[in-house]
C-alpha positions as CSV (number, residue, x, y, z in Angstrom):
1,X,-40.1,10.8,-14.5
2,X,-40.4,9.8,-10.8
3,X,-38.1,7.9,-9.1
4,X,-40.7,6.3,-7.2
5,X,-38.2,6.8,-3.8
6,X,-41.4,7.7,-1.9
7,X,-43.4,5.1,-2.7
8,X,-45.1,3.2,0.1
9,X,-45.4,6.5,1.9
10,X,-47.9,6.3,5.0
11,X,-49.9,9.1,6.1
12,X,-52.3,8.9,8.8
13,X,-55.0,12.3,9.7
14,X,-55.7,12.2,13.5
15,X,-58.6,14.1,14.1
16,X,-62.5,14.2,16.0
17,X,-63.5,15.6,18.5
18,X,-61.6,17.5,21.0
19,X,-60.8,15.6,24.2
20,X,-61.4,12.6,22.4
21,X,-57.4,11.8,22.8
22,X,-55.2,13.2,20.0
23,X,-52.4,14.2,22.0
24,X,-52.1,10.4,23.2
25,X,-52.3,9.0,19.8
26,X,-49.6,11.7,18.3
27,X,-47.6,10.5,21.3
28,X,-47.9,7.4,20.2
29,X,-47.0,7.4,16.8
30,X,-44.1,9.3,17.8
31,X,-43.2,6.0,19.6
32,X,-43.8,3.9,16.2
33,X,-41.2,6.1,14.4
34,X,-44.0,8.4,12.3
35,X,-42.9,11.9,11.4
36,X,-45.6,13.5,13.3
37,X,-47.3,17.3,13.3
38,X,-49.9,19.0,15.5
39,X,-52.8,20.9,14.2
40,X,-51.3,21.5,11.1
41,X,-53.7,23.9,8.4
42,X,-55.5,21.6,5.8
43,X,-54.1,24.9,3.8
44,X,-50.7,23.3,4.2
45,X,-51.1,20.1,3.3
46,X,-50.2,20.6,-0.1
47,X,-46.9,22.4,0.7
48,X,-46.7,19.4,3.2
49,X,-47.3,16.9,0.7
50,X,-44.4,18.9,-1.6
51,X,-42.0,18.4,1.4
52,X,-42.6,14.7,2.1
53,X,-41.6,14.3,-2.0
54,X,-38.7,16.1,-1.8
55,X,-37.5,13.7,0.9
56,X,-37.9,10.9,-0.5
57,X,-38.0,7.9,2.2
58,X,-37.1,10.2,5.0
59,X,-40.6,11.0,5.4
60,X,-42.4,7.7,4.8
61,X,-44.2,7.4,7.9
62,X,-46.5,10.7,8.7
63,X,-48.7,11.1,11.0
64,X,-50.8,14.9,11.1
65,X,-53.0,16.4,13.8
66,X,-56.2,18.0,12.4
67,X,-58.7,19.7,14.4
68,X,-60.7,22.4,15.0
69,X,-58.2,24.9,17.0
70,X,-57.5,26.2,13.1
71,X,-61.3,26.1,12.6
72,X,-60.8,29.0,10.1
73,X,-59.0,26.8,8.2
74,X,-62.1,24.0,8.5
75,X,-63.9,24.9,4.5
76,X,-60.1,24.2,2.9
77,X,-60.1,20.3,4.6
78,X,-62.4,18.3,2.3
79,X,-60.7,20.0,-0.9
80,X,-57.3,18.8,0.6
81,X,-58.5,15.1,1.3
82,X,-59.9,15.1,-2.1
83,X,-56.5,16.2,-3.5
84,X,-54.8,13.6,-1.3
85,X,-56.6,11.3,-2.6
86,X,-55.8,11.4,-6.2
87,X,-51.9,11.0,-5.1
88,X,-50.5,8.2,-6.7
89,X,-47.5,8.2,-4.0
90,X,-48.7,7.9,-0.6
91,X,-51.3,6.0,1.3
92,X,-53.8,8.3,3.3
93,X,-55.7,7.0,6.1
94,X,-58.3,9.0,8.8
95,X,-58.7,7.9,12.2
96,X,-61.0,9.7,13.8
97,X,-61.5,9.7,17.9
98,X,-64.7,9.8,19.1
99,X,-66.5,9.9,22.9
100,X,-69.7,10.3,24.4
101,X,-71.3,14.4,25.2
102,X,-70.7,13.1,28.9
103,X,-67.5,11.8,28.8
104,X,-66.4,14.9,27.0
105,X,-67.8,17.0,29.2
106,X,-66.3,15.6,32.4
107,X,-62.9,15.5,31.0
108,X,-63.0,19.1,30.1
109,X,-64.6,19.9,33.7
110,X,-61.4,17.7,35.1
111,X,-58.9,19.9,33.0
112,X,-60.2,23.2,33.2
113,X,-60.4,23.7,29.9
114,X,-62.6,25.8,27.5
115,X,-64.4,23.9,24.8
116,X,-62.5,25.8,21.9
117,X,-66.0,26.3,19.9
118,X,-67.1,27.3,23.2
119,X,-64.6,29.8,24.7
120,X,-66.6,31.5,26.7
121,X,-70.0,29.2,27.1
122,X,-70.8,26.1,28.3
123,X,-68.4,22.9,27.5
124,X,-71.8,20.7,25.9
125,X,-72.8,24.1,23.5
126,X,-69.1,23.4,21.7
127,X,-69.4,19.6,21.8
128,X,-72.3,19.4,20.1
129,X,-71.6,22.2,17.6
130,X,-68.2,20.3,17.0
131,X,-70.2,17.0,16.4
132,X,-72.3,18.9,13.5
133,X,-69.1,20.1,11.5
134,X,-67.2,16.7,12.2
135,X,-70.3,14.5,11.0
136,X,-69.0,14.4,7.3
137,X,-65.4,13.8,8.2
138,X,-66.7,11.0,10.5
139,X,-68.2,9.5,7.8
140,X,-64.7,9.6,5.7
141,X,-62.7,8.0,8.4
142,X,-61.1,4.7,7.7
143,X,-61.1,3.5,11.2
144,X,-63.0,5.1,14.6
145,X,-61.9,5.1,17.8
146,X,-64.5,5.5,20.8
147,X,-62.7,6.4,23.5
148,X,-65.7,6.6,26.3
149,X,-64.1,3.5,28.2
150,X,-60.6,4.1,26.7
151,X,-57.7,4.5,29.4
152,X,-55.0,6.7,27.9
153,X,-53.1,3.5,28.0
154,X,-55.8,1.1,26.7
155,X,-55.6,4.1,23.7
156,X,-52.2,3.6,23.2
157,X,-51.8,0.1,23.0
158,X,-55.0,0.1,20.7
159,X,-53.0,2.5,17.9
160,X,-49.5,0.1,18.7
161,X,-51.4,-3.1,17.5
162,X,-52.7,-1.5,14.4
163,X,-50.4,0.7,13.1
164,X,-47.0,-1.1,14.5
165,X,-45.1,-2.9,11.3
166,X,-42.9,-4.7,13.9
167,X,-44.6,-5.7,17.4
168,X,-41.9,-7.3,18.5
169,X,-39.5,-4.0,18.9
170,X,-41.8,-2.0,20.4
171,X,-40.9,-2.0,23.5
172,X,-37.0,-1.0,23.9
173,X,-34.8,-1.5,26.7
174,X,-31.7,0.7,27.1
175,X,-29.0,0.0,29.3
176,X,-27.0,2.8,29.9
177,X,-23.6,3.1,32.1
178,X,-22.7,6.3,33.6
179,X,-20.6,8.0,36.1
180,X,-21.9,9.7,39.5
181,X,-19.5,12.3,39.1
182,X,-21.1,13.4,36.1
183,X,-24.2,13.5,37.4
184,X,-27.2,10.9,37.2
185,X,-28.7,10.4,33.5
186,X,-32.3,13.0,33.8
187,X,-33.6,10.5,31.4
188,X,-32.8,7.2,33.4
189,X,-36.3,5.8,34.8
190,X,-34.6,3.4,36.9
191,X,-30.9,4.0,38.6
192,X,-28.3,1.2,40.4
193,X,-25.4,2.1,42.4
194,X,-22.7,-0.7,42.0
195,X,-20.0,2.0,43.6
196,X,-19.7,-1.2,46.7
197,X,-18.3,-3.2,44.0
198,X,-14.0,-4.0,43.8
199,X,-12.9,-0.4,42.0
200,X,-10.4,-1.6,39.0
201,X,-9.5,2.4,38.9
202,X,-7.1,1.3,41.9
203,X,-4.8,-1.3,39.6
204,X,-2.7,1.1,37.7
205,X,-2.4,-0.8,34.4
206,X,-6.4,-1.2,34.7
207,X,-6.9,3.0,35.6
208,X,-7.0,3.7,31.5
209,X,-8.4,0.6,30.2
210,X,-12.7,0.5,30.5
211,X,-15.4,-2.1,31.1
212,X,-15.1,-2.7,27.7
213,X,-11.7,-4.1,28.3
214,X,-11.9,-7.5,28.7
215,X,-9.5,-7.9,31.2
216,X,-11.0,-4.8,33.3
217,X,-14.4,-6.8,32.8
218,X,-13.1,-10.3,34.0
219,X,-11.7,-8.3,36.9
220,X,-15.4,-6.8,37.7
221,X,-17.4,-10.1,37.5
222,X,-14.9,-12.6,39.3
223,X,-16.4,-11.1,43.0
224,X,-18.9,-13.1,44.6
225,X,-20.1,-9.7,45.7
226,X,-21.0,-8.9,41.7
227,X,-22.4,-12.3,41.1
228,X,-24.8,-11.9,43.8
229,X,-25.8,-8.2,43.0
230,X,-26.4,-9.4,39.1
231,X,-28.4,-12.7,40.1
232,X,-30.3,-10.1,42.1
233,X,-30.6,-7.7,39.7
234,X,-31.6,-9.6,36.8
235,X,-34.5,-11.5,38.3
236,X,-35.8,-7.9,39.7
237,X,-35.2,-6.9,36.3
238,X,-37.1,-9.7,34.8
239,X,-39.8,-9.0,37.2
240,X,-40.5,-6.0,36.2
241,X,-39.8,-5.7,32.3
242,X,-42.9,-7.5,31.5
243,X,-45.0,-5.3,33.2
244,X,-43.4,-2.0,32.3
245,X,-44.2,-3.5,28.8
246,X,-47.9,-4.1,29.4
247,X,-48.5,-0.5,30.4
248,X,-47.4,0.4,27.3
249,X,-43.6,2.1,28.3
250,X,-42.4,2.7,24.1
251,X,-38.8,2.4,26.4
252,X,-37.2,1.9,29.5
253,X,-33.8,3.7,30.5
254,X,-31.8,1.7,32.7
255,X,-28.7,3.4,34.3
256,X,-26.0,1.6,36.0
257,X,-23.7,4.0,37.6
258,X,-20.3,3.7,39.4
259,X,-17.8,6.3,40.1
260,X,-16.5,7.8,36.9
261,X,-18.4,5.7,34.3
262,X,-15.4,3.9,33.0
263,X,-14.9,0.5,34.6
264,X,-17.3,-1.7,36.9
265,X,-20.6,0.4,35.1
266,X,-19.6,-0.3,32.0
267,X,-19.0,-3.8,32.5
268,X,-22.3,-4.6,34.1
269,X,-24.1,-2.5,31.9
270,X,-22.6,-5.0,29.0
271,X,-23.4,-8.2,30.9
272,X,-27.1,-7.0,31.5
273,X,-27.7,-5.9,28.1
274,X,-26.2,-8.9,27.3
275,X,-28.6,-11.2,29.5
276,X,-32.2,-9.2,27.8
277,X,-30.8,-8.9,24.5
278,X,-33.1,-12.3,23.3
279,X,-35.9,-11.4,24.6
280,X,-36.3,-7.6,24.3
281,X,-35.3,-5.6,21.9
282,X,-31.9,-4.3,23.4
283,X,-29.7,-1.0,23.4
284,X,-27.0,-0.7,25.0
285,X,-25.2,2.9,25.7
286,X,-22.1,4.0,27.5
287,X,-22.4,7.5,28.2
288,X,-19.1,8.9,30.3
289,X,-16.9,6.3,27.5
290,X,-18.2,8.2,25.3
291,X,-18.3,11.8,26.4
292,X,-14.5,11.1,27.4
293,X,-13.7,10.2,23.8
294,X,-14.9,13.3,22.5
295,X,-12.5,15.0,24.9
296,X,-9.8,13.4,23.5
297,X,-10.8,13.9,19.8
């Protein structure tokens, strides 16, 4: 007898036609925490569907790209929907992405590409041979998206507010400390040098301790020097945030370096994390505190 560990299991087929925006819609619901493949063969979907079981809730949010690269595959799709459909388990939905010939047509012009129904012809011959085979999958879809007048963002946000469980963690901020002697995090999107700031690395009882350290933090904040750059900082920070939300930004990495990572970055990392923490949802990392303790291990 089942378990019934994967119930509740969410499975949404991306597919329509091409340039119609599946790669931004797998993009985001890799942002909304679905276990996500691209063009995966409807010939698989029953070994996929064996896989997600055997997991139990560690798959119970999928999302799966469907299209006609793996047209070859095409005749095997409606026998695996059909099959999905009897599945007692796991919810299925299509969403199917749709634009107009023109729109199509531009974007493949503005990319280069070749129509892949139309390798060697022109771009509208494989749209509108793709429209024919699509027509009965269309008509199977759950939910349509026309994305003629769609932005890539506008796209995005459109899949967040459906699909997202919890809107209000959407958007993550991360505040990370590190250490320019490390070298400067290649996944910060926005960097501050607090290296002017009162170095506790010259008190010898503070040289071991860390921003952490209450002591070692009390000793970063008490300059009028920090107070300004954090009253600064924050209302830039504030400023911006919104904004960076609105665009649709799933994250924002924000790295606060001094000189090794241990003491004045880590402490204002803390106190800005700190200051967002009720009104985004807030991470906060400390990545040369870390990497040292590893090296002591």
């Amino acid at each position: 007898m089942s378990t019934g560990a994967v119930n509740e299991t969410q499975m949404v087929i991306i597919t329509g036609m091409s340039g119609a925006g599946k790669t931004v819609a797998i993009q985001s619901f890799e942002d909304l925490g679905f276990f996500c493949v691209d063009n995966l063969p409807p010939t698989l979907l029953p070994k996929f569907l064996e896989l997600m079981k055997e997991s139990g809730n560690k798959m119970n949010k999928v999302a799966l790209v469907m299209d006609l690269r793996g047209r070859e595959f095409f005749d095997h799709l409606f026998k695996a929907l059909d099959d999905l459909s009897e599945t007692s388990w796991v919810t299925p939905q299509i969403l199917f992405l749709d634009a107009d010939d023109s729109t199509l047509v531009r974007r493949y012009k503005e990319t280069r590409r070749f129509h892949p129904l139309a390798p060697s012809g022109l771009p509208l011959e494989g749209i509108k041979h793709e429209r024919e085979l699509l027509e009965e999958l269309k008509g199977r879809a759950q939910l349509i998206y026309n994305t003629t007048r769609l932005k890539p963002r506008e796209l995005r946000e459109k899949i967040l507010t459906e699909f997202s469980v919890n809107k209000t963690t959407l958007f993550t901020v991360n505040v990370m400390s590190f250490g320019f002697k490390h070298g400067i995090p290649i996944d910060a999107d926005l960097v501050f040098d607090v290296r002017f700031l009162p170095n506790p690395h010259y008190i010898e009882h503070m040289r071991p301790k860390t921003g952490l350290d209450e002591e070692v933090s009390t000793y970063v904040l008490k300059w009028s020097e920090t107070q300004k750059f954090l009253e600064k900082v924050t209302e830039l920070l504030s400023f911006m945030l919104p904004h960076y939300k609105r665009e649709g930004k799933a994250q924002l990495v924000i790295a606060i370096g001094c000189t090794g990572g241990q003491h004045r970055s880590v402490a204002l990392t803390e106190y800005i994390g700190d200051f967002f923490k009720n009104e985004y949802h807030t991470r906060i990392t400390h990545r040369d505190i870390e990497g040292r303790r590893e090296k002591e291990r």
